[in-house]
Residue, then its C-alpha position, 0 to 999 in steps of 0.5 A: x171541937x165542941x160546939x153549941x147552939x142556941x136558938x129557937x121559936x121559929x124555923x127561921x132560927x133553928x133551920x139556919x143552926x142545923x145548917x150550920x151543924x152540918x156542915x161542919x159534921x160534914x167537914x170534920x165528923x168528930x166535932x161534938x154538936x150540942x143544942x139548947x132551946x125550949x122544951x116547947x118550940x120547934x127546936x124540940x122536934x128538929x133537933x133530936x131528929x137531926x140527931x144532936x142532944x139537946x138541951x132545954x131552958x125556960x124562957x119568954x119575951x116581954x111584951x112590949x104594950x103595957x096593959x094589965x094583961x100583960x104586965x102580968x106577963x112580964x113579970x113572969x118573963x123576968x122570973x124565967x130570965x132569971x131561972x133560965x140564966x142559973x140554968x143555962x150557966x150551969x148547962x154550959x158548965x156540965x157541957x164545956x163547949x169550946x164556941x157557943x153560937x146563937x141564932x136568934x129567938x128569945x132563947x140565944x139571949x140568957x145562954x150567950x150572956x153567960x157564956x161570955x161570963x165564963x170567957x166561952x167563945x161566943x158569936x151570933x148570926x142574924x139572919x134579917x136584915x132588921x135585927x132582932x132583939x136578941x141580937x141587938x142586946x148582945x152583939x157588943x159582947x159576943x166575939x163574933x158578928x155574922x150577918x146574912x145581910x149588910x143592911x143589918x149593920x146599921x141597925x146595930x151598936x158594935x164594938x168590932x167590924x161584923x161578918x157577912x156570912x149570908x144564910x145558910x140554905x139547903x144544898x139540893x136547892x141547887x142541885x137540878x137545872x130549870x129543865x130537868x124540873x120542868x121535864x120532871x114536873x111534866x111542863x113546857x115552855x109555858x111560864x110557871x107561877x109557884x106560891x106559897x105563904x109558908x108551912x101553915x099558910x097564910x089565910x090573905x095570900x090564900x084568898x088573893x091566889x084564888x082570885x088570881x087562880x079566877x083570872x087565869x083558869x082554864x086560859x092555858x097561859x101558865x102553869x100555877x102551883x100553890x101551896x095552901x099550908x096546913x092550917x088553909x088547905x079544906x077551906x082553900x078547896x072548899x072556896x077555890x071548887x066555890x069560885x073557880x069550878x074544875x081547874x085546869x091541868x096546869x094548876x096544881x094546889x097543894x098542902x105543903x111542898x115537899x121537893x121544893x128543889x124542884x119546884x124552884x127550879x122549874x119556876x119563873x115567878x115566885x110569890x110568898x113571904x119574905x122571911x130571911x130564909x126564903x129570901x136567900x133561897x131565891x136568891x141562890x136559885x136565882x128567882x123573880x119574886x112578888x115577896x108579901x112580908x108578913x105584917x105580924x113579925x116582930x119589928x116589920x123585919x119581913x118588909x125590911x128583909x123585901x126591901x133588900x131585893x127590892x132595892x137591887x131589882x130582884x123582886x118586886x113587893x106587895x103589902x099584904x094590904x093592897x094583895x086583892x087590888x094588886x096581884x093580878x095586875x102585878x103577875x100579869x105585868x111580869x109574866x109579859x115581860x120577858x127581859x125584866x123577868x130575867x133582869x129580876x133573876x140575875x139581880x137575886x143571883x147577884x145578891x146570893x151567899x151560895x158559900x155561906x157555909x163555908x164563910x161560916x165554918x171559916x170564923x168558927x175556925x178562926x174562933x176555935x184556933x184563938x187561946 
């Protein structure tokens, strides 16, 4: 079996098909992984790392403002749709994979399209709960439709019942108990706060967490990690030094976290974003969260995909607007409580996938076996 990927731009689109890869290689190791993304996104650095070839096409989104500025943009987008479609026919042609699946980015669209013109299997997964754009442009024509989220279908115009897959995470977020993280961590009962506003940072959650890190220095009430991204860390010491003096033994400010397995699980409140990806990690590792979507996505789809936990009393949200104001009181009110705490942390169990990738591997399957 040969199967190829595409999709790109952001490591919500790329981590979910290198999950995917492999588990299938993990399953049956003869089965040949191909790639196409961009020459110039992530995907160009994760995906020779993971060892899979890969391909590259030449492709942009339209802006959708029409200023002058951008009206040149566009035309530029539609010179490299059509290249990329030329392209991508003649890569799937020299390539002859048996399924072609995307995961999203401007990327999946010209190589799904042509793919169902040459009668290639094709699916597509998504992984918000507001689809995308691609997303919605092709999932009339694709054979599959897997949704990590429910809420997604309604969004979409479909010509046949869609998959709900959820997304695919990372198995060793599962792999260490709350005690074993904590005894790892060096912690005791105490609760643990753990935040973060992604790999490079987010400056607004970066200033809020210092106000509430003010608030709780040196009171010896919780523990607190906070991960400022790269792009935040010097000025994140600079002010939080400015503001706080020396912090005290249980806080710990860090770049990047790097064993999220067991920060995760020693944790009993999560604050960060809410993008697809982290959402189904806490929800697999069962976790109360204050979720912050992102006001610069496309479509809002960060709020849609907070909305989804909201709903069900597995987090609670705070627009990025309204942090300086909210936080605090926000954290004080969940810490002190600890049934709704545990409530929140079986509500996100509750909407967890942990078998999303045999769900997945299933329809590929499935797919594979068709004449």
């Amino acid at each position: 079996m040969h199967i190829l990927f595409a999709g790109g731009g952001t490591a919500g689109h790329i981590n979910p098909a290198l999950a995917i890869a492999g588990y299938i290689k993990e399953v049956e190791p003869e089965t040949k992984i191909s790639y196409i993304g961009t020459a110039y996104n992530l995907e160009a650095r994760l995906v020779p790392a993971s060892g899979y070839d890969f391909y590259t096409i030449d492709v942009s989104g339209f802006q959708r403002k029409l200023t002058p500025k951008n009206i040149v943009k566009n035309i530029s987008a539609v010179k490299k749709a059509v290249i990329a479609s030329n392209k991508s026919k003649k890569l799937l042609k020299q390539l002859a994979p048996d399924i072609v699946i995307g995961t999203g980015g401007y990327v999946s669209g010209p190589v799904l399209r042509e793919a169902a013109k040459l009668g290639i299997k094709t699916a597509i997964h998504e992984q918000n709960a507001f689809p995308g754009i691609t997303t919605k442009a092709l999932s009339k024509n694709v054979d599959r439709v897997m949704l990590a989220m429910p809420e997604a279908e309604k969004h979409l115009k479909l010509n046949k019942k869609p998959y709900f897959v959820g997304n695919p995470v990372r198995r060793e977020l599962t792999t260490i108990s709350r005690e074993d993280a904590r005894n790892k961590l060096g912690m005791d009962n105490r609760p643990f706060i753990l935040s973060f506003g992604g790999s490079l940072g987010a400056r607004p959650i970066n200033e809020a967490i210092i106000g509430l890190i003010n608030y709780h220095n040196n009171t010896g009430k919780y523990y607190h990690m906070h991960a400022t991204g790269k792009a935040g860390y010097g000025d994140f010491k600079k002010q939080i030094e400015s503001k706080c003096g020396k912090l005290a033994k249980e806080i710990i400010i860090r770049e990047y976290i790097d064993d999220m397995n067991v920060c995760m699980a020693a944790a009993d409140l999560v604050i960060c974003r809410s993008g697809a990806i982290t959402l189904s990690e806490l929800c697999v590792c069962g976790k109360a969260s204050i979720l912050i979507p992102s006001p610069y996505v496309a479509e809002n789809h960060q709020f849609h995909n907070a909305m989804t936990l909201k709903n069900r009393g597995a987090a609670t949200i705070i627009e990025e607007k309204d942090l300086n104001q909210s936080l605090i009181k926000t954290v004080c009110e969940l810490l002190s409580d600890k049934q709704l705490l545990k409530n929140m942390e079986n509500e996100a169990l509750n909407c967890a996938v942990p078998d999303s990738n045999e769900r997945i591997y299933s329809i590929v399957k499935e797919l594979y076996s068709q004449p």
